[in-house]
C-alpha positions as CSV (number, residue, x, y, z in Angstrom):
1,X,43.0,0.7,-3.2
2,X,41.6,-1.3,-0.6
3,X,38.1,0.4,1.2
4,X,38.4,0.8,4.9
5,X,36.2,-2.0,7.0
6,X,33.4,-0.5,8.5
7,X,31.1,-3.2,10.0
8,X,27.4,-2.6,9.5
9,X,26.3,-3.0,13.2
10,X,28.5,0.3,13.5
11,X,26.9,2.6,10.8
12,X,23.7,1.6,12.2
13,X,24.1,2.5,15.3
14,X,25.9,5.8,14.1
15,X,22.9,6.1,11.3
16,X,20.0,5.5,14.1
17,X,21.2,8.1,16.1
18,X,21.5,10.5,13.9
19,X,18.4,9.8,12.6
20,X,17.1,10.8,15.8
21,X,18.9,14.2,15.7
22,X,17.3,15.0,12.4
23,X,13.6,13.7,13.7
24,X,13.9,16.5,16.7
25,X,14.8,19.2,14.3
26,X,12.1,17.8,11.8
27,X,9.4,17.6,14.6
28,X,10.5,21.5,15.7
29,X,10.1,22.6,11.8
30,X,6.8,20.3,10.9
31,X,5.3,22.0,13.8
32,X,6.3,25.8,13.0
33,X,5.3,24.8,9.7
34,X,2.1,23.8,10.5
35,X,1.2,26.4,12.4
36,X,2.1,29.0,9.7
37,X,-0.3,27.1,7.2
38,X,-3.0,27.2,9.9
39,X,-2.4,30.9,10.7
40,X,-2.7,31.4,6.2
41,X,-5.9,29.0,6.3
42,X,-8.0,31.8,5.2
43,X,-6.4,32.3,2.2
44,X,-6.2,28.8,1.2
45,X,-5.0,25.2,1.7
46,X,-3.3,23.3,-0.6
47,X,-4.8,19.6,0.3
48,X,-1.9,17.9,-2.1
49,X,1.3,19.6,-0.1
50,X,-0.3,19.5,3.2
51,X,-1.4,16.1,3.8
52,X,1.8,14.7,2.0
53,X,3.9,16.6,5.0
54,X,1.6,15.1,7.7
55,X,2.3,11.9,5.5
56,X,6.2,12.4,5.2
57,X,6.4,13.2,8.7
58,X,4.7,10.0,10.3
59,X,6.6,7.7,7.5
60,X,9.7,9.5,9.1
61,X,8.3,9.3,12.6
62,X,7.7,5.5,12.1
63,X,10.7,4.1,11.1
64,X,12.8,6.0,13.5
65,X,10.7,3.9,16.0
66,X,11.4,0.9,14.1
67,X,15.0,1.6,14.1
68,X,15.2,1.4,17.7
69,X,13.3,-1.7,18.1
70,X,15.7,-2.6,15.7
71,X,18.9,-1.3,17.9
72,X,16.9,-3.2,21.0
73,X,16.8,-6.2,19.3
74,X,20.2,-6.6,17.6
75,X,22.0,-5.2,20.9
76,X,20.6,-6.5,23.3
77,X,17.9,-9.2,22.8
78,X,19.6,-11.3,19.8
79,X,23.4,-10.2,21.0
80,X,24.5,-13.9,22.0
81,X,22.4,-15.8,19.3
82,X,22.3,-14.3,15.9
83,X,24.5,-11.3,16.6
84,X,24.1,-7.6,15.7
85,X,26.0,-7.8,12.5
86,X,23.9,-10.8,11.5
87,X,20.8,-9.3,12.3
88,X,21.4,-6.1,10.8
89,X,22.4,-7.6,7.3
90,X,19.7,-9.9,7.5
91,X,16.8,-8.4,5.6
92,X,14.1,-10.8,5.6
93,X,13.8,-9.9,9.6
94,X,10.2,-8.7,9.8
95,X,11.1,-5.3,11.6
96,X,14.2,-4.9,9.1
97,X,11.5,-5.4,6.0
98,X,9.1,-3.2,7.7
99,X,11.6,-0.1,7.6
100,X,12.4,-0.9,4.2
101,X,9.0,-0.5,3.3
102,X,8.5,3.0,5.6
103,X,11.5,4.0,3.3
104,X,10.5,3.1,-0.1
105,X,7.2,5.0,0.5
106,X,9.2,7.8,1.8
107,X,11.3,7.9,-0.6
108,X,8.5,7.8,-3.8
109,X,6.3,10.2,-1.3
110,X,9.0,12.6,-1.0
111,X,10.2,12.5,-5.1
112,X,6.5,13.2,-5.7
113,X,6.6,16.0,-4.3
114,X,9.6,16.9,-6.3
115,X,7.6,16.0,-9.2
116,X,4.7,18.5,-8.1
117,X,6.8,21.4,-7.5
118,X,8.0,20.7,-11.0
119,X,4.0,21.0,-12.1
120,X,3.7,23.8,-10.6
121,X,6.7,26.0,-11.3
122,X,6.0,25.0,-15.5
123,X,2.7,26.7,-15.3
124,X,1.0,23.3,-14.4
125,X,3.0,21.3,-17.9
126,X,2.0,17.7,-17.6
127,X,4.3,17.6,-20.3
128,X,7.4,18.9,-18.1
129,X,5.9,16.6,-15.3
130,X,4.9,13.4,-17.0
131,X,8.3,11.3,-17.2
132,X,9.2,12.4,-13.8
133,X,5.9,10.6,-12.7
134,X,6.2,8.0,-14.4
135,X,10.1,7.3,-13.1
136,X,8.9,8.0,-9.2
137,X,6.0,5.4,-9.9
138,X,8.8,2.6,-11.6
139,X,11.2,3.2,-8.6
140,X,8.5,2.8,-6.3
141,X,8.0,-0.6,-7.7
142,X,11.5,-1.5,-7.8
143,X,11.9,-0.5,-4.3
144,X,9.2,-3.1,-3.4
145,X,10.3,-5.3,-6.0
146,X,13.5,-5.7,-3.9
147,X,12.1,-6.0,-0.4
148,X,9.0,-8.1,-1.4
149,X,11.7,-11.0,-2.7
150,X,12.3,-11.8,0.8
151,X,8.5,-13.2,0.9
152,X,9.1,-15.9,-1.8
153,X,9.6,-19.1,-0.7
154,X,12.7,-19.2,-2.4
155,X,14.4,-15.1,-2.6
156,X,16.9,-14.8,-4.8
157,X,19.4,-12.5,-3.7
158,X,20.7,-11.0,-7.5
159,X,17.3,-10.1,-8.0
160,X,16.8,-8.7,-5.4
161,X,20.4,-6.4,-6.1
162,X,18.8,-6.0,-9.5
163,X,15.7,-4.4,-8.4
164,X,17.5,-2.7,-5.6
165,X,19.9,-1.4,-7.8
166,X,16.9,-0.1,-10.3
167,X,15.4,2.0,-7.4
168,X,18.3,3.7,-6.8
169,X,19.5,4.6,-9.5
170,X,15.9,5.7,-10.9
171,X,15.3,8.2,-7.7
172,X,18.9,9.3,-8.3
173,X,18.5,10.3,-11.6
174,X,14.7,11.5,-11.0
175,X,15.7,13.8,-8.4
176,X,19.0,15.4,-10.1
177,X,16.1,15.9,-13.4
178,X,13.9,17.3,-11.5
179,X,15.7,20.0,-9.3
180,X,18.1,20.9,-12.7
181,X,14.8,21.8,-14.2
182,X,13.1,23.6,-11.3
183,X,16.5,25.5,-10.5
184,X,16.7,26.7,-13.9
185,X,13.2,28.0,-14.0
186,X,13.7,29.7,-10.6
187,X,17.0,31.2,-11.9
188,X,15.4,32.6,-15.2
189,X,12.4,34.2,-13.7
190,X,14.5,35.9,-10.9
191,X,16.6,37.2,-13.3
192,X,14.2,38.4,-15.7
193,X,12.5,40.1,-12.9
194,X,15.9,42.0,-11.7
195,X,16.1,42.9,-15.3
196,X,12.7,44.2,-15.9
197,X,11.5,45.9,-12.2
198,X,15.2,46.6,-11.1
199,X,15.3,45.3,-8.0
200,X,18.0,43.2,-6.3
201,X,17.1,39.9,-3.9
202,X,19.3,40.4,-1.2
203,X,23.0,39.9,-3.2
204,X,24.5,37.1,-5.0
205,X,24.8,34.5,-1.8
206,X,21.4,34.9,-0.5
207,X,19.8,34.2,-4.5
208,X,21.8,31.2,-4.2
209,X,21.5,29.7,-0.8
210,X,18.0,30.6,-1.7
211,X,17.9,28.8,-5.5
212,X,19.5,25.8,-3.0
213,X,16.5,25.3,-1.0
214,X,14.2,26.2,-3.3
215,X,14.6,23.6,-5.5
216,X,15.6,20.9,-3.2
217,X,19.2,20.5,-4.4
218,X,19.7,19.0,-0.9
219,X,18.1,16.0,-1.6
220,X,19.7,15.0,-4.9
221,X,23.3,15.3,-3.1
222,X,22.0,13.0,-0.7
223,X,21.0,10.8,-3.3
224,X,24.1,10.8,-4.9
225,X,26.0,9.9,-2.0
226,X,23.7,7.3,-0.7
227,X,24.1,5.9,-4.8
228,X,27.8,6.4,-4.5
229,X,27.9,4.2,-1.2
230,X,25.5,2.0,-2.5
231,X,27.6,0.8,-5.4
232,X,30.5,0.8,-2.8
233,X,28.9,-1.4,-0.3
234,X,30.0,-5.2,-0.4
235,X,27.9,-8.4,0.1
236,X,29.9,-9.5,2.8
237,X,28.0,-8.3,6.0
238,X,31.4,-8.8,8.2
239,X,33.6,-6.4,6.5
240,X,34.1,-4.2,3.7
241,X,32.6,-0.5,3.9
242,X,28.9,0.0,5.4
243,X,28.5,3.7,5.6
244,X,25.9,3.8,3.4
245,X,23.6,2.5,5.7
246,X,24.0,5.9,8.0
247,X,22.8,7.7,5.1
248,X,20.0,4.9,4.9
249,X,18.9,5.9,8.4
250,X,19.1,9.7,7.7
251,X,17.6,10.7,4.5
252,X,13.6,9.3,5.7
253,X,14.1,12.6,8.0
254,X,15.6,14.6,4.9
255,X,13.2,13.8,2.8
256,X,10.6,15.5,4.9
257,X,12.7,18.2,6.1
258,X,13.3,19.8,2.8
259,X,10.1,20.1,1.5
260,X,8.7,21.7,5.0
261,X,11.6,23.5,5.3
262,X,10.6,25.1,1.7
263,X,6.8,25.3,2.6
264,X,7.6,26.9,6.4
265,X,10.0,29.6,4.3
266,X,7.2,30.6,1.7
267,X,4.6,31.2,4.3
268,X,7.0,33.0,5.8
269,X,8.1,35.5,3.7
270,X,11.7,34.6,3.3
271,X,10.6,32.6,-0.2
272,X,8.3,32.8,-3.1
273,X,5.4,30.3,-3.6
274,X,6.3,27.6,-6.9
275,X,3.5,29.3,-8.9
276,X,5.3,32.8,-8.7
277,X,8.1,31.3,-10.8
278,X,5.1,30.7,-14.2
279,X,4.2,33.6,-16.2
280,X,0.5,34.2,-14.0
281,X,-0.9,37.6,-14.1
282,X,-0.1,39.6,-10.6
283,X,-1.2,43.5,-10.3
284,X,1.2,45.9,-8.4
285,X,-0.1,49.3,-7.2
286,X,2.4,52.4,-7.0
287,X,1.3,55.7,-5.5
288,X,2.2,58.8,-7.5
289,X,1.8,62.9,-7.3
290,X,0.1,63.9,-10.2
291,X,-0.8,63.1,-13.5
292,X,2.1,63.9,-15.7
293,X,3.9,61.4,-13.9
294,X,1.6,58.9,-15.3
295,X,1.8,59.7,-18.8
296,X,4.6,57.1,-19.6
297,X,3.5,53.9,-21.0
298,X,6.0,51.6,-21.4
299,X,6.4,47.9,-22.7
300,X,8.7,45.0,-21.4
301,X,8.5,41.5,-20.4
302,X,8.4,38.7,-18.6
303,X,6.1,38.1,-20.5
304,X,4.4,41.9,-21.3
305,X,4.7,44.6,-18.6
306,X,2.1,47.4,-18.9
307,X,2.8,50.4,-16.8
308,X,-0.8,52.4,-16.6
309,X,-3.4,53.9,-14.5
310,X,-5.9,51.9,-13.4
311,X,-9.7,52.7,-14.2
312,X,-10.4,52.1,-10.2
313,X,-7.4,55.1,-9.6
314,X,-8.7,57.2,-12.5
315,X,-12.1,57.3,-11.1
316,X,-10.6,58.1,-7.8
317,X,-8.9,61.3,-9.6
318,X,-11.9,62.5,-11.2
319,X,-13.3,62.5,-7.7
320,X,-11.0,64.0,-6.2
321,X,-8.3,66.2,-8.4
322,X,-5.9,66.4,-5.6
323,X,-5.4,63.2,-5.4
324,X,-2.6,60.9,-6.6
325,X,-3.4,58.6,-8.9
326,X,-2.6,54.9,-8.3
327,X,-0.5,53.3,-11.5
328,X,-0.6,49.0,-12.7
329,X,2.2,47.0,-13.1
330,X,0.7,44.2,-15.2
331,X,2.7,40.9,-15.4
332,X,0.2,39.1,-18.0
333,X,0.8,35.7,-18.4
334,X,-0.4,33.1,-21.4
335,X,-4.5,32.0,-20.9
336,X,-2.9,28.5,-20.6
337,X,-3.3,27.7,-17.2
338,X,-4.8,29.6,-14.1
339,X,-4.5,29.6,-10.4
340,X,-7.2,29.9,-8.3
341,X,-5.8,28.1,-5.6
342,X,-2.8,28.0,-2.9
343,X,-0.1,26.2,-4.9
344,X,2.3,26.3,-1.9
């Protein structure tokens, strides 16, 4: 069955304007966003998280300028001499190279991040996180690969669908890995926790619009489509099916949307922070009445849950007889790893 024609000037044009939508709601978030991690500065910064949103967002800020130089110029400046659907298929235009590049850093900016949540939700595994890496660093060199054929003195064009082909399907593949991985770690450790302390996240729908955005299964959709339209995308700029250069436009602003949207809903409240999903001690205190309600010691686990009085609370009884005494719940996690800063 034959594809519809849609020209490539067209999704452009549909792409850059979207793209502009998506910057406004980005540049409402990063700013909320921003201003919650600078309210929680006392507790502590993550540098890593934080300067790769300020990164993500001028990467996305950038080549949404670009792409209207780019509208300018194929619309309205080059309109009666190379054409708008010449001078949006041609690559090796300066500007058009330029927003490649914004977009290839994006992208492998934006799948490191991925990669880091991964880290962080294993307990800080380079193990878990190692090939991950190691695929955002090869389709960051594909991606450039591609573009950077363009500055040969003589490109060749199947090289450059090679390499093209190589980035896309790498951050594909990365991203689906990655959020399969982090999703199922998410969905254990809220279970097990329902299981263990009996408590209930807000019903079925909300754990999974939550296990959604918390583990950035937005972005692997997108990369499947934009894959899908990819490999559906002829090499004939005048006709065939172009939409994939809409999602081309969009997904510099998803990219950093998804991530801050994540970081804006864990400083928040709404959301836990990625190292709440690995086995690290935390200490709850529960008030009680008296002491024969604190005689029950009981074992479970997450990993092992210890239900006791503290010595701080039975200090405080000794003091005081008529007081309560203030019970531990112990999560106690492996001496692998520790925390002893933001992970957010």
């Amino acid at each position: 069955m034959a594809l519809p024609n849609f020209n490539i000037d067209e999704a452009y044009l549909i792409g850059s304007w979207l793209e502009s939508f998506f910057w406004g709601i980005y540049t409402l978030l990063f700013g909320m966003t921003m201003h919650t991690i600078y309210k929680k500065r006392k507790d502590g910064i993550n540098r890593f998280t934080t300067v790769s949103l300020v990164l993500l967002y001028l990467l996305a800020s950038a080549h949404m300028s670009l792409g209207l130089v780019c509208l300018i110029q194929g619309f309205i400046i080059y309109r009666d001499t190379i054409g708008p659907i010449e001078y949006f298929a041609s690559v090796f235009i300066r500007v058009n190279m330029a927003k490649d590049y914004l977009y290839i850093t994006n992208m492998f900016l934006g799948d490191l991040i991925v990669v880091w949540r991964l880290y962080i939700v294993w307990g800080k595994s380079y193990l878990c996180a190692a090939l991950p890496f190691l695929m955002c660093v090869a389709e960051f060199v594909a991606g450039y690969g591609a573009t950077s054929q363009w500055l040969l003195p003589h490109p060749n064009g199947w090289e450059m669908l090679r390499w093209g082909t190589a980035m896309f399907t790498i951050s594909m593949v990365t991203n689906i890995l990655v959020t399969a991985v982090i999703a199922s770690r998410i969905w254990y450790v809220s279970m097990r926790t329902r299981q263990v302390m009996g408590v209930d996240s807000g019903g079925r729908y909300n754990r999974v619009i939550l296990l959604i955005v918390e583990s950035g299964a937005l972005i692997s959709t997108a990369k499947i489509i934009e894959f899908t339209l990819f490999k559906l995308t002829p090499g004939n700029a005048t006709k065939g099916l172009h939409a994939m250069y809409i999602l081309y436009e969009i997904l510099p602003q998803v990219t950093g949307i998804v991530p801050t949207m994540i970081i804006y809903a864990v400083n928040k409240g709404f959301t836990q922070r990625d190292d709440y999903y690995t086995s690290h001690k935390t200490t709850l205190a529960f008030a009680t009445q008296t002491d024969n309600e604190m005689t029950a010691h009981t074992n479970t686990s997450l990993s092992a849950v210890v239900f006791a009085p503290s010595d701080e609370a039975m200090a405080a009884k000794k003091a005081d007889p008529q007081r309560g005494v203030m019970g531990e719940l112990t999560l106690k996690r492996s001496p692998s790893s520790s925390f002893t800063e933001s992970q957010v």
